[in-house]
N, CA, C and O atoms as a DFTB+ gen file, in Angstrom:
676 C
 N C O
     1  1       7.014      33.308       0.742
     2  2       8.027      32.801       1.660
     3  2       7.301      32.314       2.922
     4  3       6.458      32.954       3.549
     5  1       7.691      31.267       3.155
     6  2       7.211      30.373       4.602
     7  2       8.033      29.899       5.610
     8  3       9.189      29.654       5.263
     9  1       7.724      29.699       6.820
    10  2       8.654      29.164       7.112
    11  2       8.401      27.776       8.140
    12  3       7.626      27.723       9.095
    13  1       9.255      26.747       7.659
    14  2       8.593      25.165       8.055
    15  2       8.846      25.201       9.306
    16  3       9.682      25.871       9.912
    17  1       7.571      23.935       9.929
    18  2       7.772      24.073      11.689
    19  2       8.851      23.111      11.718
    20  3       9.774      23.111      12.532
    21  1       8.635      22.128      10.588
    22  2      10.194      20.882      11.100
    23  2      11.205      21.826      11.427
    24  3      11.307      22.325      12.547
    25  1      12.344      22.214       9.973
    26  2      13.661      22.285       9.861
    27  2      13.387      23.795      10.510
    28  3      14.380      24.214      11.104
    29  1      12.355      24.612      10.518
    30  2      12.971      26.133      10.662
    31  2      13.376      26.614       9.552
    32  3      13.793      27.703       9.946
    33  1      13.521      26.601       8.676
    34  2      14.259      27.155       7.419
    35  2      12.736      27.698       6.671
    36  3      11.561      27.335       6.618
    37  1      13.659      28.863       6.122
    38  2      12.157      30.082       5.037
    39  2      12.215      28.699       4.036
    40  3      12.669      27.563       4.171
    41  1      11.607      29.326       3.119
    42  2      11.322      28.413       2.388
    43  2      10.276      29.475       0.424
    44  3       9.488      30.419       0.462
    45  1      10.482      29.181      -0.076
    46  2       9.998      29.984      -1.256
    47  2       8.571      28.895      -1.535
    48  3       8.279      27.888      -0.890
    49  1       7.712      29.607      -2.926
    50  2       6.996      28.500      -3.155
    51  2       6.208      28.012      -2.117
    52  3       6.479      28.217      -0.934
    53  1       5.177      27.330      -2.533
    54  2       3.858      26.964      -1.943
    55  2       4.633      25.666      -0.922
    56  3       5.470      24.860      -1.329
    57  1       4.046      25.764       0.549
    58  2       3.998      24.251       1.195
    59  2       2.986      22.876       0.444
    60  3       1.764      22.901       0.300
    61  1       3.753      21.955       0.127
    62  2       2.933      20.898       0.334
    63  2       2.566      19.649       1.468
    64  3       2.004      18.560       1.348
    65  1       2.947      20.105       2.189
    66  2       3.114      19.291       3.564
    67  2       2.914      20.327       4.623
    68  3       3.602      21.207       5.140
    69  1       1.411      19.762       4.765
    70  2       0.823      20.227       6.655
    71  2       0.453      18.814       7.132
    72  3       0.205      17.743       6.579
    73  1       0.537      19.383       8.712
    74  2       0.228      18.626       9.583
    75  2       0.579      18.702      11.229
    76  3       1.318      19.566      11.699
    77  1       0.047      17.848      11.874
    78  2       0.259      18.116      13.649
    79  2       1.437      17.129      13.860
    80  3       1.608      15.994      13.416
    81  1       2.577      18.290      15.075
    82  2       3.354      17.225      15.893
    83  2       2.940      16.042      16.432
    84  3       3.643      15.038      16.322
    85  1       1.779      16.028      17.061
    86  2       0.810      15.176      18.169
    87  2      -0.627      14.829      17.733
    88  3      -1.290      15.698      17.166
    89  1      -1.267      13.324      18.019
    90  2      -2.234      13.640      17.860
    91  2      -2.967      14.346      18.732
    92  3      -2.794      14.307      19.950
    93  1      -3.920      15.103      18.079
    94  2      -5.638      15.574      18.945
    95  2      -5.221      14.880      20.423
    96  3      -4.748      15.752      21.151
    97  1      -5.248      13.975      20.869
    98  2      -5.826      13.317      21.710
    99  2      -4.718      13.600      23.283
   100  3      -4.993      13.589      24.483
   101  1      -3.241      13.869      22.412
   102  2      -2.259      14.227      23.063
   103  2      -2.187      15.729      23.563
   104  3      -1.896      16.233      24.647
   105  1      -2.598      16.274      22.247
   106  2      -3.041      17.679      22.871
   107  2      -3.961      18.372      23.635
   108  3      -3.929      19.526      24.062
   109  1      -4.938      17.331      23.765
   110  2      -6.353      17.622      24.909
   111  2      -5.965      16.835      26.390
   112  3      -6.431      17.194      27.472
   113  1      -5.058      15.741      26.217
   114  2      -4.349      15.290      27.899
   115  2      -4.236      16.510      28.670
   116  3      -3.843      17.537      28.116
   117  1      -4.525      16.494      29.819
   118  2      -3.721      16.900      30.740
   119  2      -1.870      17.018      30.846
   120  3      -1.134      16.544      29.981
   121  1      -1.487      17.582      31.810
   122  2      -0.191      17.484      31.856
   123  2       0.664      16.140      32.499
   124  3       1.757      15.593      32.350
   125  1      -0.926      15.941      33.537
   126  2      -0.154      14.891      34.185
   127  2      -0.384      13.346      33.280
   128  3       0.309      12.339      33.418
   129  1      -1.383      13.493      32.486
   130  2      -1.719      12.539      31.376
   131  2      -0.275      12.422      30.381
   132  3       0.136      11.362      29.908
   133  1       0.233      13.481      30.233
   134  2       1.301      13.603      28.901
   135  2       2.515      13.284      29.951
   136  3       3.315      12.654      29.259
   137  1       3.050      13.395      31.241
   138  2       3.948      13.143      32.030
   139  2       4.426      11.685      31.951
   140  3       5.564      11.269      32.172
   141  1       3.454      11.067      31.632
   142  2       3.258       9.257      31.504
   143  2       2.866       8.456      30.299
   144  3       2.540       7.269      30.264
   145  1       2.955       9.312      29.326
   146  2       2.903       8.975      27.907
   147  2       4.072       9.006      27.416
   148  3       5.078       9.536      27.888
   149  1       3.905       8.265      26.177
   150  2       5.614       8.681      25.031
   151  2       5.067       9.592      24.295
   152  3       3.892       9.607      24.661
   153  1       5.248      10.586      23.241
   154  2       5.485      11.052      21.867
   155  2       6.887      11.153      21.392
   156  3       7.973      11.434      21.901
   157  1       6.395      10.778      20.091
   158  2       8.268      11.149      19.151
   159  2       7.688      11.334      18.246
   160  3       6.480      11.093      18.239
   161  1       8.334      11.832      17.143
   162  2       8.273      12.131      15.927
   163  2       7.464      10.853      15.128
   164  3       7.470      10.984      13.904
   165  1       6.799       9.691      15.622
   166  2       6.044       8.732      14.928
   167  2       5.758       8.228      15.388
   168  3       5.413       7.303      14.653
   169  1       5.424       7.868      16.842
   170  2       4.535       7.273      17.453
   171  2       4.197       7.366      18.612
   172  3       5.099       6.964      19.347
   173  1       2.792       7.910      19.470
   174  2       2.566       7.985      20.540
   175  2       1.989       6.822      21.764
   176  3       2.143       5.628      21.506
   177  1       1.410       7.178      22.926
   178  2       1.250       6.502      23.255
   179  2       0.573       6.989      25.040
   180  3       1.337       7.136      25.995
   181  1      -0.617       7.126      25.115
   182  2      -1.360       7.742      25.969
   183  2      -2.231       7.137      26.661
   184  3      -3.069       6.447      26.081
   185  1      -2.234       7.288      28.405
   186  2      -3.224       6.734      29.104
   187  2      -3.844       7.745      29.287
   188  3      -3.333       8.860      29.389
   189  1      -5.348       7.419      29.369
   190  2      -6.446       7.996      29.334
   191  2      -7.346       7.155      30.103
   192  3      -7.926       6.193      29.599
   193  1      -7.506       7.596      31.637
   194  2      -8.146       6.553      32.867
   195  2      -7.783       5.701      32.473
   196  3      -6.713       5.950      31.917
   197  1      -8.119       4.404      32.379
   198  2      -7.655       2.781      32.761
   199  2      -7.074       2.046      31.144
   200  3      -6.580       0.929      30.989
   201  1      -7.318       3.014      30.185
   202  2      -6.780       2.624      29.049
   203  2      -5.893       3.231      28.464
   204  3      -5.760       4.453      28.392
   205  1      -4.845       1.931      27.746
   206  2      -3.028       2.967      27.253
   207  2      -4.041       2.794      25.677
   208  3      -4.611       1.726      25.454
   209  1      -4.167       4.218      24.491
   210  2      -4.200       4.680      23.325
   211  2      -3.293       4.480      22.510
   212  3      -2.275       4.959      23.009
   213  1      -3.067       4.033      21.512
   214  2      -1.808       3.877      20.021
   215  2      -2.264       5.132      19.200
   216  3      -3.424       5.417      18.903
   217  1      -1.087       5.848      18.882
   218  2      -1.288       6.595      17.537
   219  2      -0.132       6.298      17.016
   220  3       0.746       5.656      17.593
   221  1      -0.059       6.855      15.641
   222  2       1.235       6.346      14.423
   223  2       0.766       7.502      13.716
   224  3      -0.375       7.561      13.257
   225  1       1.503       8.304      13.626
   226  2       1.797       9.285      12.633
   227  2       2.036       8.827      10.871
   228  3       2.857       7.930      10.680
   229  1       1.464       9.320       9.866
   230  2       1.567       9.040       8.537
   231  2       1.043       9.907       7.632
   232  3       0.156      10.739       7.826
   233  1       1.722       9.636       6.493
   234  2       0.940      10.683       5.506
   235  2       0.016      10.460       4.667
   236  3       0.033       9.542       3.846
   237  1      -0.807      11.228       4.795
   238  2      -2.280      10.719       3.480
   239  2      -2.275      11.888       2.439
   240  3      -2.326      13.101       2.642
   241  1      -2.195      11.128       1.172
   242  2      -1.439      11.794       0.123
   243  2      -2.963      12.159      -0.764
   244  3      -3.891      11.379      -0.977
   245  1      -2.852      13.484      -1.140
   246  2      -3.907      13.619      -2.325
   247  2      -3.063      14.736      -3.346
   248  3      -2.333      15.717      -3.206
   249  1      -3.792      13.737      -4.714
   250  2      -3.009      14.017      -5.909
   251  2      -3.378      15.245      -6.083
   252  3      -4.554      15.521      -5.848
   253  1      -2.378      16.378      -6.580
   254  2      -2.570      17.758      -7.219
   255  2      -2.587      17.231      -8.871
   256  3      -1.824      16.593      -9.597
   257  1      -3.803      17.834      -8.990
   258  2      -4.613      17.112     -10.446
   259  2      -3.890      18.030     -11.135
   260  3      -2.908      17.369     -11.474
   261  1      -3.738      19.150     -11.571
   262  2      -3.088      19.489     -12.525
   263  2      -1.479      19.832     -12.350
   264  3      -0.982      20.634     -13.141
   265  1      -0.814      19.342     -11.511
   266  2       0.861      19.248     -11.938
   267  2       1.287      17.772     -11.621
   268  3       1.640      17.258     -10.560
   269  1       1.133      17.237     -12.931
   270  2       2.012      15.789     -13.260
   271  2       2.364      15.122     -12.354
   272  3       3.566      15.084     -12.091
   273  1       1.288      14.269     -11.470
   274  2       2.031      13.540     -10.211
   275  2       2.190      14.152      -9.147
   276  3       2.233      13.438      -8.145
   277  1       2.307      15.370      -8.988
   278  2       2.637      15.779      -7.373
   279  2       1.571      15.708      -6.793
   280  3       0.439      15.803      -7.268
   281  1       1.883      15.542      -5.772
   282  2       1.004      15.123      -3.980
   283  2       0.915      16.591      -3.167
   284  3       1.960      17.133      -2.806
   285  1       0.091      16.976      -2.998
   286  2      -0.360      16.864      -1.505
   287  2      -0.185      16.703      -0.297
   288  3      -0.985      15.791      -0.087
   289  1       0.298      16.932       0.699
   290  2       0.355      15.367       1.755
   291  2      -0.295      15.997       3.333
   292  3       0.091      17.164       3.394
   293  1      -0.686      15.834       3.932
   294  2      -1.544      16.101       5.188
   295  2      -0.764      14.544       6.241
   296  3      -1.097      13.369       6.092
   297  1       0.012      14.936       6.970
   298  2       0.954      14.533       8.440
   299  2      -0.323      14.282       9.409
   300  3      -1.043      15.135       9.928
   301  1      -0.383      13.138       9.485
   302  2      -1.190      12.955      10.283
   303  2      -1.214      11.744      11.147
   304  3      -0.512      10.797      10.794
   305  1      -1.949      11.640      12.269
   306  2      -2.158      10.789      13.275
   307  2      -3.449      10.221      13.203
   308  3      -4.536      10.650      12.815
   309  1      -2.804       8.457      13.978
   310  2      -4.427       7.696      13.226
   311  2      -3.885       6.535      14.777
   312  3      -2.812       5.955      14.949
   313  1      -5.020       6.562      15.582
   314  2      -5.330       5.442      16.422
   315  2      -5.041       4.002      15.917
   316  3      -5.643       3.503      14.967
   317  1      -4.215       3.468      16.523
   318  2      -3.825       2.006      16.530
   319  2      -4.742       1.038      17.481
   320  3      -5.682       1.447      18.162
   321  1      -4.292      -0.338      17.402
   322  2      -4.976      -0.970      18.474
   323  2      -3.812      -1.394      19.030
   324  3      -2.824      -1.019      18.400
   325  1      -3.563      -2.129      20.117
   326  2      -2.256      -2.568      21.088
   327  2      -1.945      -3.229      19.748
   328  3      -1.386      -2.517      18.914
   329  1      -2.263      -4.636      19.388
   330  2      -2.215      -5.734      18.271
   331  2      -1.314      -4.887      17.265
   332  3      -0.111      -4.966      17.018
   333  1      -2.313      -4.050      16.772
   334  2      -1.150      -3.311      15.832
   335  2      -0.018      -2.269      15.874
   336  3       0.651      -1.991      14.879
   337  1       0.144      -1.751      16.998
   338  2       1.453      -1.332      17.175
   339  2       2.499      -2.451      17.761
   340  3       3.673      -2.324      17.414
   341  1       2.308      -3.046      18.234
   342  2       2.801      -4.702      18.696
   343  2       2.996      -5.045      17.717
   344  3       4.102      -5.577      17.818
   345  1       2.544      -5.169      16.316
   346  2       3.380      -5.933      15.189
   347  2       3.849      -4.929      14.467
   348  3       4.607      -5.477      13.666
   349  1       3.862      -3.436      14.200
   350  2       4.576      -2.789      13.838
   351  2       6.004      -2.426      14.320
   352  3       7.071      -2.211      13.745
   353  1       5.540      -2.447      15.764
   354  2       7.057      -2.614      16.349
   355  2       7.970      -3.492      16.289
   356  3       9.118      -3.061      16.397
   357  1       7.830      -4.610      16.149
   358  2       7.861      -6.131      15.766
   359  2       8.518      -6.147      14.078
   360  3       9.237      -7.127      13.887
   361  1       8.418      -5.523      13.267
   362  2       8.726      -5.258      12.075
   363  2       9.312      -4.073      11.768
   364  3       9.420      -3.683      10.606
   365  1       9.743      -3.399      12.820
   366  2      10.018      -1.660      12.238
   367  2      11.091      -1.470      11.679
   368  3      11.233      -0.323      11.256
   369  1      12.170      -2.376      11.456
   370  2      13.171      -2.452      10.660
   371  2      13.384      -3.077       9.508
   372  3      14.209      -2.833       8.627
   373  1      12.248      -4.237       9.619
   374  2      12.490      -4.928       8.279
   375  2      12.164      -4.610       7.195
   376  3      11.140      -3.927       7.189
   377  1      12.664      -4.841       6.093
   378  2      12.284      -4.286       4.925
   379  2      11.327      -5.022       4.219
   380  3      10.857      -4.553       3.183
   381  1      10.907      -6.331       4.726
   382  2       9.716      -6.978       4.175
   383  2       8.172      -6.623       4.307
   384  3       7.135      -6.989       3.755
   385  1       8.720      -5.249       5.850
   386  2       7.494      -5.209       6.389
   387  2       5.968      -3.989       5.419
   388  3       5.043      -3.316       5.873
   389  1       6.393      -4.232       4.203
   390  2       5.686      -3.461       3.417
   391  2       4.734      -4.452       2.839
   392  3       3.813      -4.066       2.120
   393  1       4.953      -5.985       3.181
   394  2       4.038      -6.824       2.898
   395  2       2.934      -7.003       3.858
   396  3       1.926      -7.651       3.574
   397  1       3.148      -6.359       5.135
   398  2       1.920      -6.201       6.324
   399  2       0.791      -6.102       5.641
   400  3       0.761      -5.424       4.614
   401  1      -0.071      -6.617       6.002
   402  2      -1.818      -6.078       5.564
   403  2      -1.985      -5.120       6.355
   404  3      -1.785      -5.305       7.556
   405  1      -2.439      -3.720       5.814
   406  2      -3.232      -2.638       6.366
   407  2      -3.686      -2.998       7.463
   408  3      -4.276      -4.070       7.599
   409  1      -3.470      -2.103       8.485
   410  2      -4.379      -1.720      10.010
   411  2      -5.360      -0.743       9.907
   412  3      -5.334       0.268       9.204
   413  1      -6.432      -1.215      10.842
   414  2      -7.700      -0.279      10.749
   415  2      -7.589       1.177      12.001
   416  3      -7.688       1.020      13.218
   417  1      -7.431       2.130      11.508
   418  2      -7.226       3.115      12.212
   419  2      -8.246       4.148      12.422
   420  3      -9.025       4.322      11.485
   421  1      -8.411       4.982      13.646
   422  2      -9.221       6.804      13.191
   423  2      -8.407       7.552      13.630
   424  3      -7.535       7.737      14.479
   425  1      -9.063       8.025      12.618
   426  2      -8.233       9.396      12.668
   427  2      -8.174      10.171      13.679
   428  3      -9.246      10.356      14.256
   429  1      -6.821      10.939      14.283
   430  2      -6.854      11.541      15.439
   431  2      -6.062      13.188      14.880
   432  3      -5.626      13.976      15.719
   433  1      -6.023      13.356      13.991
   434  2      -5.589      14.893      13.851
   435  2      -6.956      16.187      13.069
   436  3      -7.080      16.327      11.853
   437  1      -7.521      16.702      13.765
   438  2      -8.183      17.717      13.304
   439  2      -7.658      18.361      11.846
   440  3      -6.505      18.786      11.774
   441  1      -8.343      18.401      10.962
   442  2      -7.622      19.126       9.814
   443  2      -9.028      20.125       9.096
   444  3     -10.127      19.588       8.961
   445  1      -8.858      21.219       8.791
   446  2      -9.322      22.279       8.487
   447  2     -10.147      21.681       7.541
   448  3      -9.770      21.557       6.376
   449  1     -11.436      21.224       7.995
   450  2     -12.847      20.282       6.961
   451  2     -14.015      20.739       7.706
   452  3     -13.969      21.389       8.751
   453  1     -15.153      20.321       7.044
   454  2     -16.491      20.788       7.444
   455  2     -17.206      19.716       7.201
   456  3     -17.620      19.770       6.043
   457  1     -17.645      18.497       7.902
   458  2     -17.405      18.395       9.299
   459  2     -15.950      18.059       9.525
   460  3     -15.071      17.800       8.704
   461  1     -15.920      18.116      10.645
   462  2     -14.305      17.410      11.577
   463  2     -14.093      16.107      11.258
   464  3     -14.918      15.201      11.143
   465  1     -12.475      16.090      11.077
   466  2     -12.141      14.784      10.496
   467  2     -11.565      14.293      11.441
   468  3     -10.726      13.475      11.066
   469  1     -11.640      14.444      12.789
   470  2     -11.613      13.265      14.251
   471  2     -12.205      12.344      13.959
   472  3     -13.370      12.495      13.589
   473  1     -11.652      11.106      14.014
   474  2     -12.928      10.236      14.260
   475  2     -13.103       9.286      12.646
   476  3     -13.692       8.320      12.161
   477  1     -12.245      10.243      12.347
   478  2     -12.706       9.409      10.984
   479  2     -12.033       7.691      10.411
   480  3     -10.822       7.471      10.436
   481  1     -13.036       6.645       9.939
   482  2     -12.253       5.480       9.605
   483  2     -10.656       5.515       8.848
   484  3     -10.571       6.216       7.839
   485  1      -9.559       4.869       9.257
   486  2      -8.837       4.858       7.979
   487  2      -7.837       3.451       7.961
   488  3      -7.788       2.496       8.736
   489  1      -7.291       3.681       7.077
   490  2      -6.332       2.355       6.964
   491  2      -4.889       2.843       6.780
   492  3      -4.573       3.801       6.073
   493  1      -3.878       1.924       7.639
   494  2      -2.859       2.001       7.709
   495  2      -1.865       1.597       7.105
   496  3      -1.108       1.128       7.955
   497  1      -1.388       1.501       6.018
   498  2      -0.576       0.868       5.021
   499  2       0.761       1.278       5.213
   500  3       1.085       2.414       4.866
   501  1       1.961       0.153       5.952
   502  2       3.110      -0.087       5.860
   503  2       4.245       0.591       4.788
   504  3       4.517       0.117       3.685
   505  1       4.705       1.535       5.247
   506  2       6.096       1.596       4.280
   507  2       7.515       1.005       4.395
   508  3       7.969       0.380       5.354
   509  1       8.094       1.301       3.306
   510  2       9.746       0.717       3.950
   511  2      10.650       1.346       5.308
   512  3      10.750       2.525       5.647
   513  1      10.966       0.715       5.638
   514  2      11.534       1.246       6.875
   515  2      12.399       2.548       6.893
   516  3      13.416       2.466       6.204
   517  1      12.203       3.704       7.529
   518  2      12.508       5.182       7.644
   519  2      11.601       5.978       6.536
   520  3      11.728       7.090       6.023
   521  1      10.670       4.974       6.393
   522  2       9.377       5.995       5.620
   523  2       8.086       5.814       6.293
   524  3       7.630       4.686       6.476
   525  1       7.454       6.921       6.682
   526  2       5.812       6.959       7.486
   527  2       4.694       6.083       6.467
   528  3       4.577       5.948       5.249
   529  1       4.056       5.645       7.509
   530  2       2.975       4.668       6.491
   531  2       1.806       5.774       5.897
   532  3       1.480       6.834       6.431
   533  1       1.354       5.270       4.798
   534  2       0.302       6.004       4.217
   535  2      -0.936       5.762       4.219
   536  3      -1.576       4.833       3.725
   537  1      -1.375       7.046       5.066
   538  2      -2.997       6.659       5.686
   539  2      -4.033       7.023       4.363
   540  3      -4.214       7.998       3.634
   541  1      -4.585       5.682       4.499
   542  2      -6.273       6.135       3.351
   543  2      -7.579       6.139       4.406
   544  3      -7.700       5.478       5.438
   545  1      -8.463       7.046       3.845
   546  2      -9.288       7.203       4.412
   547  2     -10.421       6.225       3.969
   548  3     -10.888       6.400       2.843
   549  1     -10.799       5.443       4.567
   550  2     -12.059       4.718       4.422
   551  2     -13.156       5.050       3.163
   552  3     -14.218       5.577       3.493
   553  1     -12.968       4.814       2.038
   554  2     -13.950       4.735       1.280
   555  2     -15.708       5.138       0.900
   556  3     -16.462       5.519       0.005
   557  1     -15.625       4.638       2.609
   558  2     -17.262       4.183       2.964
   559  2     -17.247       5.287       3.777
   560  3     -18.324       5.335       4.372
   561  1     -16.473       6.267       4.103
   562  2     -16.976       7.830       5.236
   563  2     -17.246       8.720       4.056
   564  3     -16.704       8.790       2.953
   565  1     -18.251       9.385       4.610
   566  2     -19.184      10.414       3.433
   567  2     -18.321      11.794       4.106
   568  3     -18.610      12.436       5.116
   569  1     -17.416      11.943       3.359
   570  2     -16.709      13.297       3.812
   571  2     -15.744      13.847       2.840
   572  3     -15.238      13.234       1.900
   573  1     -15.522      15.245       3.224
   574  2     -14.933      16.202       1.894
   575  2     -13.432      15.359       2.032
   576  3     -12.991      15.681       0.928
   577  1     -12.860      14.905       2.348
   578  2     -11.419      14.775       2.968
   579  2     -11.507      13.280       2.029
   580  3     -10.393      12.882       1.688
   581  1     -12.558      12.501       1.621
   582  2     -12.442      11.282       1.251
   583  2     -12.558      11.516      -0.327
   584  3     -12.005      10.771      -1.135
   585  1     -13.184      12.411      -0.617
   586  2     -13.421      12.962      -2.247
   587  2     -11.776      13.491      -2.877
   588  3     -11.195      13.345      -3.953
   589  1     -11.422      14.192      -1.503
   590  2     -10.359      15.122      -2.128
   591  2      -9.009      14.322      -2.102
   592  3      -7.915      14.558      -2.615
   593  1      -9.534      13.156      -1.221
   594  2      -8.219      11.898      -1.629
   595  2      -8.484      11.345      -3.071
   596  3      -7.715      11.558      -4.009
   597  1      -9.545      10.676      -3.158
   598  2      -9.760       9.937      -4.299
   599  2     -10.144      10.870      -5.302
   600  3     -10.285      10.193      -6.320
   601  1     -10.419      12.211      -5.594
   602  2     -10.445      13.050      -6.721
   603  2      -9.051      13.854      -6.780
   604  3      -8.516      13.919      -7.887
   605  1      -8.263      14.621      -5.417
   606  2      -7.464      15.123      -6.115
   607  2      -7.942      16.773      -5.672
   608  3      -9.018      17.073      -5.155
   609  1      -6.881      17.669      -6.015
   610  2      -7.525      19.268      -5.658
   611  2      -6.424      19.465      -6.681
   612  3      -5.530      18.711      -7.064
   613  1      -6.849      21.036      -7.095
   614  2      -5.878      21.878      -7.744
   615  2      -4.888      22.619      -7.657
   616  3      -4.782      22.838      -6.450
   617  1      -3.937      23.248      -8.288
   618  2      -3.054      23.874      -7.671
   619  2      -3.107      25.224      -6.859
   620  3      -2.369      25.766      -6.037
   621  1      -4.329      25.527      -7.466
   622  2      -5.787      26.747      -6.460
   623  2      -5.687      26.398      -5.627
   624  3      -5.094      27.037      -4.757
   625  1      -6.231      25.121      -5.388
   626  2      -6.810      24.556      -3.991
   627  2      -5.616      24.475      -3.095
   628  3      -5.838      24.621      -1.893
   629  1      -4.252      24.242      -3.526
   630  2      -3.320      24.077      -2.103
   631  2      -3.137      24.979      -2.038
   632  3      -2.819      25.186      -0.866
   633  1      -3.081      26.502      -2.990
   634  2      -2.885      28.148      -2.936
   635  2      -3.530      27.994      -1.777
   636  3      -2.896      28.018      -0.722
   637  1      -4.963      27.801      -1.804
   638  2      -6.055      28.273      -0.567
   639  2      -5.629      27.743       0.684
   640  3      -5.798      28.452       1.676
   641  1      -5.021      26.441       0.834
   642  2      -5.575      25.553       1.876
   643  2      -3.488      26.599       2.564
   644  3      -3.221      26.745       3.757
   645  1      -2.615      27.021       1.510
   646  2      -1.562      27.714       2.099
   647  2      -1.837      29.098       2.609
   648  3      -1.194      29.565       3.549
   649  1      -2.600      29.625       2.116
   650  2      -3.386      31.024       2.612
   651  2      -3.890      31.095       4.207
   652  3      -3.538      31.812       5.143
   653  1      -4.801      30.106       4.093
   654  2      -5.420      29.754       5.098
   655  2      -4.926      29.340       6.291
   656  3      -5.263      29.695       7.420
   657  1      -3.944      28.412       5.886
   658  2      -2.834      27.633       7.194
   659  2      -2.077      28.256       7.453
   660  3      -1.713      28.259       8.629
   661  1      -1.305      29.294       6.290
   662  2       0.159      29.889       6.722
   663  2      -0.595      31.866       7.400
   664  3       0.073      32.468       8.241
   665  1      -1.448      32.273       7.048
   666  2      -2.006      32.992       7.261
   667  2      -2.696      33.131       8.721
   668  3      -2.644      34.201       9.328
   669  1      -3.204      32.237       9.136
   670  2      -3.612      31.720       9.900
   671  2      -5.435      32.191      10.033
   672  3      -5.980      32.688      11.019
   673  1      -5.899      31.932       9.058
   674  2      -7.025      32.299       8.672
   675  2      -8.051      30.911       8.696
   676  3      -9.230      31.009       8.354
C-alpha cells in the first residue's frame, strides 16, 4: 500500500509513476527567485540573474520487459529554449500539434542514477493536447537511464526502484 503525492489516495500494488513537482532548478532558487517565476503542473519558468529558464514537464517511458506492454514512466522536467516554449504555447490546443518536430531539451529532474541525470541531452516530442510530451533521452549520452529506456527493466526492477522511493531508502 502507497500512497500517491498527486491524488492523496492509498493505493495497492506497485507505483508506476515517479517523479518531481518542479524542476531541480526551481527547487535550488531562492525564494525571492521563485516569487517571480511561474510553476504549474506543466510548465515552469525561472529567472536566474539576467536570464528567464523554460522547463516542460513530461514523461519518459521505459518498457517493463516482462509484463506485455506496460511502461514505466519517470515525470519529469527538461529545459526548453524561449523558441520552443513560444511555439508550444502557440500550439497548446491544437490537435495537429503532434506533428511538431521534437525540441532539444536537458534534463532538469534528478532521478535516483549513478551518475546524475541533471544535465542530461533529451528530446521533446509533442503529444495531443491534455497529454504531457514524451521525453527521450539522447541516444548518444553514455548513461544507465539511456540503456534502461531503450532496453527496458523488470518487474524486479520497479519492485526495487518502489522500495527505494517509497521507503525512502
Amino acid at each position: 500500500m502507497w500512497t500517491c503525492a498527486t491524488c492523496g489516495d492509498s493505493h495497492d500494488g506497485m507505483a508506476t509513476v515517479f517523479g518531481s513537482r518542479a524542476p531541480y532548478s526551481w527547487e535550488q532558487a531562492t525564494d525571492g527567485e521563485r516569487a517571480v517565476g511561474e510553476l504549474n503542473a506543466d510548465v515552469c519558468a525561472l529567472t536566474l540573474g539576467e536570464a528567464t529558464h523554460f522547463f516542460v514537464r513530461g514523461h519518459l517511458e521505459i518498457p517493463i520487459t516482462d509484463r506485455g506492454g506496460e511502461t514505466f514512466i519517470w515525470s519529469v522536467w527538461c529545459s526548453q529554449s524561449r523558441e520552443s516554449m513560444t511555439l508550444a504555447a502557440q500550439h497548446w490546443e491544437d490537435p495537429d500539434r503532434v506533428a511538431l518536430r521534437p525540441t532539444f531539451g536537458w534534463l532538469d529532474t534528478a532521478l535516483p542514477y549513478d551518475p546524475t541525470t541533471l544535465g542530461l541531452p533529451t528530446h521533446v516530442h509533442t503529444s495531443p493536447p491534455g497529454m504531457v510530451p514524451r521525453i527521450v533521452v539522447d541516444p548518444s549520452a553514455d548513461h544507465p537511464l539511456v540503456r534502461d529506456q531503450q532496453n527496458g527493466l523488470t518487474w524486479h526492477g520497479v519492485a526495487e526502484l518502489n522500495r527505494r522511493l517509497l521507503k525512502g531508502e
